[in-house]
C-alpha positions as CSV (number, residue, x, y, z in Angstrom):
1,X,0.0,0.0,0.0
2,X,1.3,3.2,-1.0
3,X,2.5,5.7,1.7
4,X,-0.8,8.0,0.5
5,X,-3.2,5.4,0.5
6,X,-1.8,4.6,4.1
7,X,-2.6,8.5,4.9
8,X,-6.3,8.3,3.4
9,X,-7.3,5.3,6.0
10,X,-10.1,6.4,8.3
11,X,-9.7,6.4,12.5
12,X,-10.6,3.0,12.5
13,X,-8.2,2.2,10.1
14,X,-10.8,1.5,7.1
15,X,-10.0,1.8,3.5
16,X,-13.2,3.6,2.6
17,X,-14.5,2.3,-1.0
18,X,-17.7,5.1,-2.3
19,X,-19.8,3.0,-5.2
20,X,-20.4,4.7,-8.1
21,X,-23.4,4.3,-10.5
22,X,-23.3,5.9,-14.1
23,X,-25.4,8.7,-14.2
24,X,-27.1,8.3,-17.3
25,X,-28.2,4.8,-16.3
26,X,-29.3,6.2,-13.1
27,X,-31.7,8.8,-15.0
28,X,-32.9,5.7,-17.3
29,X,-33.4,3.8,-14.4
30,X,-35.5,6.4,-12.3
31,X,-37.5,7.7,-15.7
32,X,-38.6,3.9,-16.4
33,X,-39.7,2.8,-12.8
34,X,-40.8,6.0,-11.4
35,X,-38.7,5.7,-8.3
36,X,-36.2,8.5,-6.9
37,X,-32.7,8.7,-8.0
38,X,-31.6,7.4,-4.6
39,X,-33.6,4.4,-4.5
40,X,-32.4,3.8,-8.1
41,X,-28.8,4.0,-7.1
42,X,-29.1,1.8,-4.6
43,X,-31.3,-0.9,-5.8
44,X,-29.3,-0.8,-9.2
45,X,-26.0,-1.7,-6.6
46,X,-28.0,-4.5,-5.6
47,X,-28.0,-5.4,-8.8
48,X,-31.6,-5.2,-9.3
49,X,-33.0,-5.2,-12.6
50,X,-35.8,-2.5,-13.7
51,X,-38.2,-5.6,-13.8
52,X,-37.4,-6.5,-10.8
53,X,-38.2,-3.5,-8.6
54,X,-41.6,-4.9,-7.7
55,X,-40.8,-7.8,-6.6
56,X,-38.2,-6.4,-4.4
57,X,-39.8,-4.0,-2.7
58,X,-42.9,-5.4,-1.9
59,X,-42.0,-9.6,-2.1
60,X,-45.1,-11.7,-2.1
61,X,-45.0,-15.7,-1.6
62,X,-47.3,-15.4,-4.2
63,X,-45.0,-14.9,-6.7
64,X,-42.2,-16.1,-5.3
65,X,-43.1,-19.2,-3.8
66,X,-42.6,-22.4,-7.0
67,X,-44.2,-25.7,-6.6
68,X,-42.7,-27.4,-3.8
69,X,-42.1,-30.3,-5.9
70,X,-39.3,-28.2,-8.2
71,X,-37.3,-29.8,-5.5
72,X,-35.6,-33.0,-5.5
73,X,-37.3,-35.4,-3.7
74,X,-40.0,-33.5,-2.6
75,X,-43.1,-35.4,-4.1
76,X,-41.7,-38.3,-2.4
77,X,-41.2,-36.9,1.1
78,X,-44.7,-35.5,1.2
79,X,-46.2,-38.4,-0.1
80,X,-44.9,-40.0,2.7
81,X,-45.6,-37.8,5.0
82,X,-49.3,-37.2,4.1
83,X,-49.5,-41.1,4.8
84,X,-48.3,-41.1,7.8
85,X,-50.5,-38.4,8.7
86,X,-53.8,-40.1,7.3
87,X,-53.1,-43.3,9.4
88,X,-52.1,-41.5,12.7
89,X,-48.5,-42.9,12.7
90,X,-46.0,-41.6,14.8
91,X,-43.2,-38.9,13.7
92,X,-39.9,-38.3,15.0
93,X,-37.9,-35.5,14.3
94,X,-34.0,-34.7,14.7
95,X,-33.0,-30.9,14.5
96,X,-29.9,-28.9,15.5
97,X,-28.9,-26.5,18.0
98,X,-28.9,-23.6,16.4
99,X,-31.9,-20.9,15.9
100,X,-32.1,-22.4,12.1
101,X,-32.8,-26.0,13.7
102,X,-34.9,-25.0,16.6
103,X,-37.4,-22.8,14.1
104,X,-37.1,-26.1,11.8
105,X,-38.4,-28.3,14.1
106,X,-41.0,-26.6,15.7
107,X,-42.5,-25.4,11.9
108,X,-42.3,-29.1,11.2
109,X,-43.5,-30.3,15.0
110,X,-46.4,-27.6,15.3
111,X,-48.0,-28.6,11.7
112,X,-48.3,-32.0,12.4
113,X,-49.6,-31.6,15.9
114,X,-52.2,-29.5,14.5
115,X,-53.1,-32.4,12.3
116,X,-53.3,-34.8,15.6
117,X,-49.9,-36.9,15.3
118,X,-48.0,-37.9,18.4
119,X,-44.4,-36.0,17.8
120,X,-41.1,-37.0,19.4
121,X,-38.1,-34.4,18.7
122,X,-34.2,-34.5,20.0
123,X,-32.5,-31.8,19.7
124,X,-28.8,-32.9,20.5
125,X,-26.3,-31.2,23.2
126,X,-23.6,-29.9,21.9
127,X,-21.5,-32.2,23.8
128,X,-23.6,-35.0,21.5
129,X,-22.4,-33.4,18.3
130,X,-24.3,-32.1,15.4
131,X,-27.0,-34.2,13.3
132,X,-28.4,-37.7,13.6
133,X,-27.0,-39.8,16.5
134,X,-27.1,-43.5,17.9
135,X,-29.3,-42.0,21.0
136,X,-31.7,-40.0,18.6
137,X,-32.5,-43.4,17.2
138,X,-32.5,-45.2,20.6
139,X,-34.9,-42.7,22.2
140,X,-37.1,-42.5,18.5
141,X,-37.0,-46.8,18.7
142,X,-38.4,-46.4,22.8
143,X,-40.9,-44.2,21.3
144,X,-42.2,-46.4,18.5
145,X,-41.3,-44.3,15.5
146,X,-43.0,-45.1,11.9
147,X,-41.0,-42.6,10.1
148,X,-38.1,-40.0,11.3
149,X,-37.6,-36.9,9.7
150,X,-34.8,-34.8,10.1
151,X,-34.1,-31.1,9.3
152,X,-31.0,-28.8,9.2
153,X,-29.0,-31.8,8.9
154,X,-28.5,-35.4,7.8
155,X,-27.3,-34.9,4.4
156,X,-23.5,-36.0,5.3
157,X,-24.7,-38.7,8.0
158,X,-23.9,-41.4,5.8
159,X,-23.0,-43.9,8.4
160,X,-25.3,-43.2,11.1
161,X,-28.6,-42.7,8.8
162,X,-27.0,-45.9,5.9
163,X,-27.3,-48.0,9.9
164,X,-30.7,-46.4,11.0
165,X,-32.4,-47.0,7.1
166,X,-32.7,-50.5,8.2
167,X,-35.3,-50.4,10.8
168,X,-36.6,-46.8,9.7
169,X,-37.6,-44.7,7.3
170,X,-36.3,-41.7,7.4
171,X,-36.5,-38.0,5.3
172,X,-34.1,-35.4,5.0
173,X,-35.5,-31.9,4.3
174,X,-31.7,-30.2,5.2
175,X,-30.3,-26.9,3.0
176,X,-26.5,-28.1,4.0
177,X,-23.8,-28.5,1.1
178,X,-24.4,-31.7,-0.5
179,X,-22.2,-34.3,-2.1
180,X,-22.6,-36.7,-5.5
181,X,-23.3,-39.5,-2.9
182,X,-26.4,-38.7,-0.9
183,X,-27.5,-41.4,2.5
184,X,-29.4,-44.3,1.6
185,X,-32.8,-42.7,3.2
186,X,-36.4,-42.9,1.7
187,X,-35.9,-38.9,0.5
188,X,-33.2,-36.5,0.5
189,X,-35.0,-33.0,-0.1
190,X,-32.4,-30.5,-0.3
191,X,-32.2,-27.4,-2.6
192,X,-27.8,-27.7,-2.4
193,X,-28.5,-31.3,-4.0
194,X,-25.7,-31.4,-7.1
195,X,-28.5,-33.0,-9.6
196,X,-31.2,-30.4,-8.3
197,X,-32.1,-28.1,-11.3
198,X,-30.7,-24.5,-11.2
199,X,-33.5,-22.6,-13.0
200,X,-34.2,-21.3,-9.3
201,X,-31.0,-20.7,-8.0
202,X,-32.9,-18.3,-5.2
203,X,-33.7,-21.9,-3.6
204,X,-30.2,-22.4,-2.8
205,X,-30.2,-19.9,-0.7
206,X,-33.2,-21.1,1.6
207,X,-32.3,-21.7,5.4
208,X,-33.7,-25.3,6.4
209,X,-37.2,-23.5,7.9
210,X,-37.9,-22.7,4.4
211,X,-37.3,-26.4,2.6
212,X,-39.5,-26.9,5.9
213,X,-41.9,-24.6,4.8
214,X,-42.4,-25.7,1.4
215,X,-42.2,-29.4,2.8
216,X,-45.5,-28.7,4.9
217,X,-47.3,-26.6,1.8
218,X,-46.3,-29.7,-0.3
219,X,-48.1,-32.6,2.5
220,X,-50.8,-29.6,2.9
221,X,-51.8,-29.6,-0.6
222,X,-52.3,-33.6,-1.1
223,X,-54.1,-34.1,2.5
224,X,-56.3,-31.6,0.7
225,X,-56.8,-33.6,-2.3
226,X,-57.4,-36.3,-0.3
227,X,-60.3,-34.9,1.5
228,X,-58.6,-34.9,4.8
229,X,-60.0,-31.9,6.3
230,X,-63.5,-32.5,8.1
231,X,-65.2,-29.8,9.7
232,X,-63.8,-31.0,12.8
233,X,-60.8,-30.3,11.5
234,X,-60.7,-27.1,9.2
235,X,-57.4,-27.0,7.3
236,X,-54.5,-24.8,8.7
237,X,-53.7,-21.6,8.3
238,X,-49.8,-22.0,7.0
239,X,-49.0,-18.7,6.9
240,X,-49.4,-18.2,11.0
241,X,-46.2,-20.1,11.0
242,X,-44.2,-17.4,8.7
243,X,-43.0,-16.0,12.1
244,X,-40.9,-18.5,12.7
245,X,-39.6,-18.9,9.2
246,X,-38.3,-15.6,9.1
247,X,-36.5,-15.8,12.3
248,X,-34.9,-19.3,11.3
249,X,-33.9,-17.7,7.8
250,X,-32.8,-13.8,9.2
251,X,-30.5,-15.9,12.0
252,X,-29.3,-18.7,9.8
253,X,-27.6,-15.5,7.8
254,X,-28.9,-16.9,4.5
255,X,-28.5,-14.4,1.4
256,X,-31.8,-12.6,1.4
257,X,-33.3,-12.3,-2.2
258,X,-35.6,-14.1,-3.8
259,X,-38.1,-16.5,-1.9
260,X,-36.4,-16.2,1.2
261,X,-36.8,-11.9,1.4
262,X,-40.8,-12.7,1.0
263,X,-40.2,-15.4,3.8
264,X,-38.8,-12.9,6.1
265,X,-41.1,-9.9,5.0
266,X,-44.4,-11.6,5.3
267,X,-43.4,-13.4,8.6
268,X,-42.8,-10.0,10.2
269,X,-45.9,-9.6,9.3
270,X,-47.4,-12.3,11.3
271,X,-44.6,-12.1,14.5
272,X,-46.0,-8.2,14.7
273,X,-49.5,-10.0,15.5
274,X,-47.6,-11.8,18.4
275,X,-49.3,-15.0,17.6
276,X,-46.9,-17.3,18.5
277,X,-46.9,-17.3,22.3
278,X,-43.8,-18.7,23.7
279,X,-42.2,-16.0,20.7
280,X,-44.8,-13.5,22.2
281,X,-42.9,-14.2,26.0
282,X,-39.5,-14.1,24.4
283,X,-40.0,-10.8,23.0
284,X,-41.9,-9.4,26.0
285,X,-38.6,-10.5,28.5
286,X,-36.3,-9.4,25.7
287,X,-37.9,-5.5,25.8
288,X,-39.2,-5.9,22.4
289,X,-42.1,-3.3,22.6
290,X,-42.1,-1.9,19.0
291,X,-42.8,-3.6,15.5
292,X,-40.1,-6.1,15.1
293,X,-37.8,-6.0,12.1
294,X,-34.3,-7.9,11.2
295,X,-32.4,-6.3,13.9
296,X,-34.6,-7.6,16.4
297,X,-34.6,-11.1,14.9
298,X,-31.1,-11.5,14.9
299,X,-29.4,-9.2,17.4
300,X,-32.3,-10.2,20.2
301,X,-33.8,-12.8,19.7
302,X,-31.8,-15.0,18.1
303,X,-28.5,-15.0,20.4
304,X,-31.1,-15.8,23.3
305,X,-32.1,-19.2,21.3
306,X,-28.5,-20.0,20.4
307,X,-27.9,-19.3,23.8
308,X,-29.3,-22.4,25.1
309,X,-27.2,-24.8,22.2
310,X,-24.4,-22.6,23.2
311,X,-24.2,-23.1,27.5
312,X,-27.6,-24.5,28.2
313,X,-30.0,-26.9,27.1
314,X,-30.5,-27.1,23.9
315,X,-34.3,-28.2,23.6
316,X,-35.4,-25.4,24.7
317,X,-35.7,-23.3,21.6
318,X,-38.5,-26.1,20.0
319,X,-40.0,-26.2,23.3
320,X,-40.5,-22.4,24.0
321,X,-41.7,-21.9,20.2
322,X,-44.1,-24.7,20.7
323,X,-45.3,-23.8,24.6
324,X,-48.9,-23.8,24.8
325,X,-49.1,-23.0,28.2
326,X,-48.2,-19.5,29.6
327,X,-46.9,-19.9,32.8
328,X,-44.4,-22.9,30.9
329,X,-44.1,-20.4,28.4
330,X,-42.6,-17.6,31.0
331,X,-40.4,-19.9,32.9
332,X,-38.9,-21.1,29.4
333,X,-38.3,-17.6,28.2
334,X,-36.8,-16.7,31.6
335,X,-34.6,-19.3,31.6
336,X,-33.3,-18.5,27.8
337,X,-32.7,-15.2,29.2
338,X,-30.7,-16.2,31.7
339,X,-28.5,-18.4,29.6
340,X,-28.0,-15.5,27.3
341,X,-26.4,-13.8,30.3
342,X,-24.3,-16.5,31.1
343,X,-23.2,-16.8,27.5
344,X,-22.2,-12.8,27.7
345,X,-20.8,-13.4,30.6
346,X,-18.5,-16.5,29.2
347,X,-17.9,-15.3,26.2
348,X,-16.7,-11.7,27.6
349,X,-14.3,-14.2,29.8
350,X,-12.6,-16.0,27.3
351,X,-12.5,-13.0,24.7
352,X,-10.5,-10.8,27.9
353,X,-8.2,-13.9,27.9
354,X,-7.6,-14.2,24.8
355,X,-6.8,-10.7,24.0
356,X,-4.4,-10.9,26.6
357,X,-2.3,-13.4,25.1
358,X,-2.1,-12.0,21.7
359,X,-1.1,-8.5,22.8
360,X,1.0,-10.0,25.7
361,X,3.3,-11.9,23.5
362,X,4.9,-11.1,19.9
363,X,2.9,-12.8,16.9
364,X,4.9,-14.7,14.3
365,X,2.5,-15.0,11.7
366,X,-0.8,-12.5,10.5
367,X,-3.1,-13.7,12.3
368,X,-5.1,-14.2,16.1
369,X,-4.1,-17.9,17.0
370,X,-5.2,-19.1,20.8
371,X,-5.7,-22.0,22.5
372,X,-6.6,-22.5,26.3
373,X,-7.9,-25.3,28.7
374,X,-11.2,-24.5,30.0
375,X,-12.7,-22.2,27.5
376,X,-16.6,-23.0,27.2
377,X,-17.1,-24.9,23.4
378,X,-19.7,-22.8,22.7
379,X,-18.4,-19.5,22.9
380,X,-15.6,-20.3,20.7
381,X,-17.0,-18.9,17.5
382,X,-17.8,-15.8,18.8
383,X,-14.6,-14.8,19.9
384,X,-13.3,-15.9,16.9
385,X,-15.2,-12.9,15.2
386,X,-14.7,-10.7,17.6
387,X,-11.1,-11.3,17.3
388,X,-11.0,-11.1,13.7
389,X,-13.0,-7.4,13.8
390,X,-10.4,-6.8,16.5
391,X,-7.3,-7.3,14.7
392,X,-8.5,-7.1,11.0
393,X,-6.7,-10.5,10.9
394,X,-8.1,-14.5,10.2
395,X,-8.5,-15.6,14.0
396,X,-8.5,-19.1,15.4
397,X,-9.8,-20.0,18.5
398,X,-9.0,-23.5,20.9
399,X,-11.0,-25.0,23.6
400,X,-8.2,-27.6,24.9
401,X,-10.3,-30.7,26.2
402,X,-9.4,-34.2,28.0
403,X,-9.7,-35.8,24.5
404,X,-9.6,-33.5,21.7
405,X,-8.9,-29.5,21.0
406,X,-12.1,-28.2,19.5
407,X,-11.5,-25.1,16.9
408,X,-13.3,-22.5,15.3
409,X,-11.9,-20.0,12.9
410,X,-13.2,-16.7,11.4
411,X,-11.5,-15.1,7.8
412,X,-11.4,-11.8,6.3
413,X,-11.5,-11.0,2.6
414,X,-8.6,-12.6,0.7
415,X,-8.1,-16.1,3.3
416,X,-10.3,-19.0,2.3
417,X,-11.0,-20.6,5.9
418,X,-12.5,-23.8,3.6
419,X,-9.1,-24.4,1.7
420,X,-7.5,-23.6,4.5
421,X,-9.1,-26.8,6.7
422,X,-9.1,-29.1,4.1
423,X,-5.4,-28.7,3.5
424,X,-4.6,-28.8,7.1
425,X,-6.5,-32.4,7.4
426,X,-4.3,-33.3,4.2
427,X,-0.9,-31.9,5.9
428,X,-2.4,-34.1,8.9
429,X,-2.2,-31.4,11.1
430,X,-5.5,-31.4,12.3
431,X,-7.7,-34.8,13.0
432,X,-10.8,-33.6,11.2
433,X,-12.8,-30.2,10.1
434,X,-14.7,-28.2,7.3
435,X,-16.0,-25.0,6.4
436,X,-16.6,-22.1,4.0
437,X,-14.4,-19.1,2.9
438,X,-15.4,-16.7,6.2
439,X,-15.8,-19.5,9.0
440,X,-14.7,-23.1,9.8
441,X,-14.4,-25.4,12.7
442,X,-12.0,-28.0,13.4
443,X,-10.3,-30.6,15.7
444,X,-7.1,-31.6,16.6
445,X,-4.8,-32.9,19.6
446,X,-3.0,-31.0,21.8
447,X,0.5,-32.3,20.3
448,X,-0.7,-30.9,17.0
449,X,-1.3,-27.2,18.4
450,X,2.0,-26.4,17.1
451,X,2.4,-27.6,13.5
452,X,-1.6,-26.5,13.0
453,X,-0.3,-23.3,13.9
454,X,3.1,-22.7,11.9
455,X,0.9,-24.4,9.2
456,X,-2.3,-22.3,9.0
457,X,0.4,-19.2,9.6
458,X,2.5,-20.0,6.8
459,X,-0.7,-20.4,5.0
460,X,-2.1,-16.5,5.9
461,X,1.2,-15.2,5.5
462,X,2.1,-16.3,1.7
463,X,-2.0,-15.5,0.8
464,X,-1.8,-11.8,1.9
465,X,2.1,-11.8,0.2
466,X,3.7,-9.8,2.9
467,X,0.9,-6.9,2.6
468,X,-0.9,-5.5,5.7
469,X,-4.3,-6.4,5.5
470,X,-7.4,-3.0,5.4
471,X,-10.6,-3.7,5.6
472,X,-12.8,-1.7,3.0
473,X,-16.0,-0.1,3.8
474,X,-18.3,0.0,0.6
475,X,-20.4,3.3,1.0
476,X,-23.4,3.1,-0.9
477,X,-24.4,6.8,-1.1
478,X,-22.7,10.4,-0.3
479,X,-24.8,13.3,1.0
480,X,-24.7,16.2,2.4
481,X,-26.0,16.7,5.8
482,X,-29.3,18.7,5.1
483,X,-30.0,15.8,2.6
484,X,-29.6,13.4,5.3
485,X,-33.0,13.4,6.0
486,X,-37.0,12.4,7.1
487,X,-37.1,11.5,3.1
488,X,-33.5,9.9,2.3
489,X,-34.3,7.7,5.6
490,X,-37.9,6.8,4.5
491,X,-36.0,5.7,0.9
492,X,-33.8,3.4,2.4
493,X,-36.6,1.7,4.6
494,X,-38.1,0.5,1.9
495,X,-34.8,-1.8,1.3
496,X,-35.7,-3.7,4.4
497,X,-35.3,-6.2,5.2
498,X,-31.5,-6.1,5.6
499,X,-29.0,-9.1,5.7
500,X,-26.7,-10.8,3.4
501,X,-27.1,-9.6,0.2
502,X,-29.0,-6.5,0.9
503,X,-26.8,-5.0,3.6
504,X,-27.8,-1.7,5.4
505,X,-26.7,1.1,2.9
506,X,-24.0,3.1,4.6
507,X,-24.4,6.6,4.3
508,X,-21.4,9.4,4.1
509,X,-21.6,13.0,5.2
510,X,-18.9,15.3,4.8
511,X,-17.1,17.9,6.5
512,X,-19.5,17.8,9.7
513,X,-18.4,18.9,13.2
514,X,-19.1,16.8,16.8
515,X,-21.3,19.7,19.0
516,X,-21.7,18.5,23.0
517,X,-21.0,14.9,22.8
518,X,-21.8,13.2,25.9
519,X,-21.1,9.4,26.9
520,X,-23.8,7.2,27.9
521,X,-25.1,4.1,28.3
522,X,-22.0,1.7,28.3
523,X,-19.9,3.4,26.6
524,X,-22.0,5.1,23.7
525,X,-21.4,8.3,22.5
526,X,-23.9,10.7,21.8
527,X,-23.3,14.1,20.1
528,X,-25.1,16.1,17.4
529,X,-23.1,16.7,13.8
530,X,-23.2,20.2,12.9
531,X,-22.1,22.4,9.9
532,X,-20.9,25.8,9.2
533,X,-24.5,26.9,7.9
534,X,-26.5,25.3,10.6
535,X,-27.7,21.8,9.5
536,X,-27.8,19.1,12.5
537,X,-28.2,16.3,13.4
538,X,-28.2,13.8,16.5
539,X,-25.7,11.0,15.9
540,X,-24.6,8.1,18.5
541,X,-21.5,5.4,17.8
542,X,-22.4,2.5,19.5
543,X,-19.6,1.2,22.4
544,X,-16.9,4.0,21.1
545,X,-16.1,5.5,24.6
546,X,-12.5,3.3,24.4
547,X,-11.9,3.6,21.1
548,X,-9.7,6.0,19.1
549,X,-13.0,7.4,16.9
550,X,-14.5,8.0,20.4
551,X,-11.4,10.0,21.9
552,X,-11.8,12.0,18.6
553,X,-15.3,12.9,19.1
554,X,-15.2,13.7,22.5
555,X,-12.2,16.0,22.0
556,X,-12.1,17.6,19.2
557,X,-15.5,19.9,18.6
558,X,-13.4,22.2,16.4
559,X,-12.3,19.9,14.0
560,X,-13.9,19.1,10.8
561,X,-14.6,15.1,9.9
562,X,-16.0,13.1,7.0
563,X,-18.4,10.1,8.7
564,X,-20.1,7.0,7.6
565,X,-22.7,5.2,9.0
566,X,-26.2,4.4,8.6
567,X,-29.8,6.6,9.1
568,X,-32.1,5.3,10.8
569,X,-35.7,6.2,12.5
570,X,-35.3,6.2,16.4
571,X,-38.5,5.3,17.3
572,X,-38.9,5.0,21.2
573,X,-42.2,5.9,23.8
574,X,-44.4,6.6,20.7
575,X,-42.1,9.2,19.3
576,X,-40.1,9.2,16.1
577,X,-36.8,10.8,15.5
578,X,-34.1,10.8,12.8
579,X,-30.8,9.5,13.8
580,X,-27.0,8.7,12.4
581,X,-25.4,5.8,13.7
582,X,-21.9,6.3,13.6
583,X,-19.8,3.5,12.3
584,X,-16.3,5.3,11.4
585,X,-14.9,8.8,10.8
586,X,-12.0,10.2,8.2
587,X,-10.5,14.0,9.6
588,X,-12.0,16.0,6.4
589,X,-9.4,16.7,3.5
């Protein structure tokens, strides 16, 4: 990096990248869909076509939703399952212990209840290990199973499910990556499967509560042909359960386009109605008192559920989104609550210790690498991406046990994580482990600590070719401040919701001034951004008291600054005010 470029890096030490749209497109855009030129710039970054607007903005299952049976598999598995329903057999179900798995199985687990059939669901520990297991099928054999189904998982159990496909029949309805060979089960449905058709690649993208989903539309629809619903039994209402399909799609942080952005929209939708009581109770103990949107489903909501897969129980999550009972309902949510705590508090633990090590003791290679004895499993992750925002630098993070080290790693741009693992288990210097580009876990020894780590340096080092690593922040619009406005806010609501693929448009304002900033909360700074002619604005950056960009604010009133972030609506006590969330600062050129 050149010795200007190095100059030009913001307080936080971000490379800030501003996208550009050609004008003349941009005027094309606007004149043929009737929408404002900063709508068009952004949706045409999101690489939305003109026809597409629509859809986009206002996603209907409708439109988006194919024929369940597009899907491999899928006339199979709901054959089967409508026929189990019809004679009143018994259905197990295996899930996972993540928000993803919990959502799955109690879609899945609430449908067929409705229609009468006796349900048994494990959810394993994660001390049992993820997917299908030799005590799932134990307790599903105790409980007299006809058929097992399991979802958000199963499609790489090809020993365990090859044994159980003996004495059961068994579905998979799983959105994991797939190999050529699949288990030898009565149905694989799985939108990842390699001979699955790719004329809707949007199904790819589906979080297991939406093959779910469709799974139930697809059973729904022949139990209808079949003249299955009596007026003792009126059909369901499918779309009551949307709630939890959006929080199992928003938290499993699948891409949202397509089918799974009108999942997630419509299934606000129904979670604003509150239907759902144990999700009601959850939302009540979390302080949720306003519409909800993303934020809510995966900044509140969903670290409480992971919580309990995490340092608690992990059959909670299906058991609170299937309570019936309010005072069960309340102790449930309490208790999630409380392990959401104790996560905090284990995870601030371990992240205090492992900061300590790293800035206590020279690093030989570019990147976080720590390993300790008695660090809680299912924090690992987390510090692993806190470490990695930290440091701007791949991070790996050990949990040192009697028999094995457990692992989890976290990338930045430029360091495939997946490559990575697999050529660590070829090296041999790790026992087993997988992953994607951004994340992976692993396992190894304690005797193979060392190699794993010269190794996965070595690795790092020759990717980034001696360079020091920057993150970029991609600015999706510059204004000035009087523009940053009651309309510019109400144009980018109409994006929502956010996640991957349609991140939060980050906003910059230049040459702005910090008037009375204050610190509150824990560590938040509030101040107001000011210009020479007037304009203002209230602006807060988020846990910035310790930071450099927070020393800045607080101290320097006189000087003028360039700042990114995002507008939002501050709504709070029935009032509604506009307000900049602060998310890095540049001094103005």
């Amino acid at each position: 990096m050149t010795q200007e470029a190095i100059q030009n890096l913001s307080v936080n030490g971000n490379i800030w990248n501003l996208a550009q749209t050609d004008e003349r497109q941009t005027e094309l855009f606007c004149l043929h869909t009737g929408i404002s030129p900063h709508l068009a710039k952004l949706l045409m970054l999101r690489h939305i076509q003109e026809n597409q607007v629509e859809g986009f903005l206002a996603p209907k299952l409708a439109t988006l939703m194919p024929d369940p049976n597009l899907l491999k598999d899928m006339d199979k598995a709901a054959q089967r399952i409508a026929e189990a329903v019809m004679k009143h057999q018994k259905i197990a179900i295996i899930g996972d212990y993540d928000v993803d798995g919990a959502t799955s199985t109690s879609v899945l687990r609430l449908f067929l209840n409705y229609l009468g059939i006796e349900t048994a669901v494990h959810i394993p520990e994660r001390e049992e290990g993820y997917g299908p297991s030799e005590l799932a099928f134990q307790e599903f054999s105790d409980f007299g199973a006809d058929l097992v189904i399991t979802v958000d998982c199963g499609t790489s159990a090809f020993e365990i499910l090859d044994h159980a496909a003996e004495k059961f029949e068994i579905i998979i309805l799983d959105h994991h990556e797939a190999e050529a060979k699949l288990p030898k089960v009565y149905a694989v449905v799985n939108p990842k499967r390699l001979d699955q058709p790719d004329d809707r690649p949007d199904l790819g993208y589906m979080a297991a509560v939406g093959v779910v989903f469709m799974t139930i539309v697809a059973v729904n629809r022949i139990l209808r042909s079949q003249h299955f619903y009596t007026s003792k039994l009126t059909e369901p209402e499918l779309m009551h359960w949307l709630d939890l399909v959006a929080l199992g799609t928003v938290c499993d942080v699948v891409t949202l386009i397509g089918l799974n952005r009108a999942f997630v929209t419509q299934g606000l939708k129904v979670m604003a109605a509150r239907q759902n009581l144990g999700l009601k109770t959850l939302m009540d103990v979390s302080g949720i008192n306003e519409r909800p949107d993303a934020y809510h489903l995966g900044f509140v909501l969903g670290p409480r559920i992971n919580a309990c897969g995490r340092v608690g129980k992990a059959s909670i999550g299906n058991k609170l989104l299937c309570a019936t009972n309010p005072i069960e309902a309340q102790y449930l949510a309490d208790e999630m609550n409380n392990y959401n705590q104790e996560r905090k508090d284990i995870e601030a633990y371990v992240l205090q210790q492992a900061i300590e090590m790293l800035e206590g003791t020279p690093q030989r290679y570019p990147m976080a690498f720590v390993a300790s004895k008695g660090w809680h499993q299912g924090v690992i992750g987390i510090v692993a991406g806190k470490l990695k925002e930290r440091y701007n630098l791949p991070a790996f993070v050990m949990s040192i046990e009697p028999d094995e080290v457990k692992g989890s790693a976290r990338s930045i741009a430029g360091i495939d994580l997946g490559a990575l693992i697999i050529a660590a288990k070829e090296k041999g210097v790790i026992t087993k482990g997988g992953g994607h580009t951004m994340a992976a876990g692993f396992s190894l020894t304690e005797q193979q600590i060392p190699a794993f780590c010269d190794f996965a340096g070595e690795y790092i080092a020759k990717s980034l070719n001696n360079t020091t690593p920057h993150p970029i922040l991609n600015i999706d619009l510059s204004v000035n401040l009087c523009a940053a406005n009651t309309e510019l806010c109400n144009t980018i609501e109409q994006l929502k919701p956010f996640g991957t693929g349609n991140p939060e448009p980050l906003i910059l304002i230049r040459q702005v001034y910090f008037k009375k900033p204050y610190i509150i909360g824990s560590g938040h700074i509030k101040c107001e951004l000011t210009t020479i002619t007037g304009e203002h604005l209230t602006a807060i950056a988020f846990k910035a008291a310790d930071t450099e960009m927070g020393n800045q604010i607080l101290a320097r009133e006189q000087d003028c600054y360039d700042v990114v972030g995002n507008l939002r609506f501050n709504r709070w006590n029935n009032t509604t005010s506009l307000q900049f969330i602060l998310t890095d600062i540049k001094r103005a050129q």
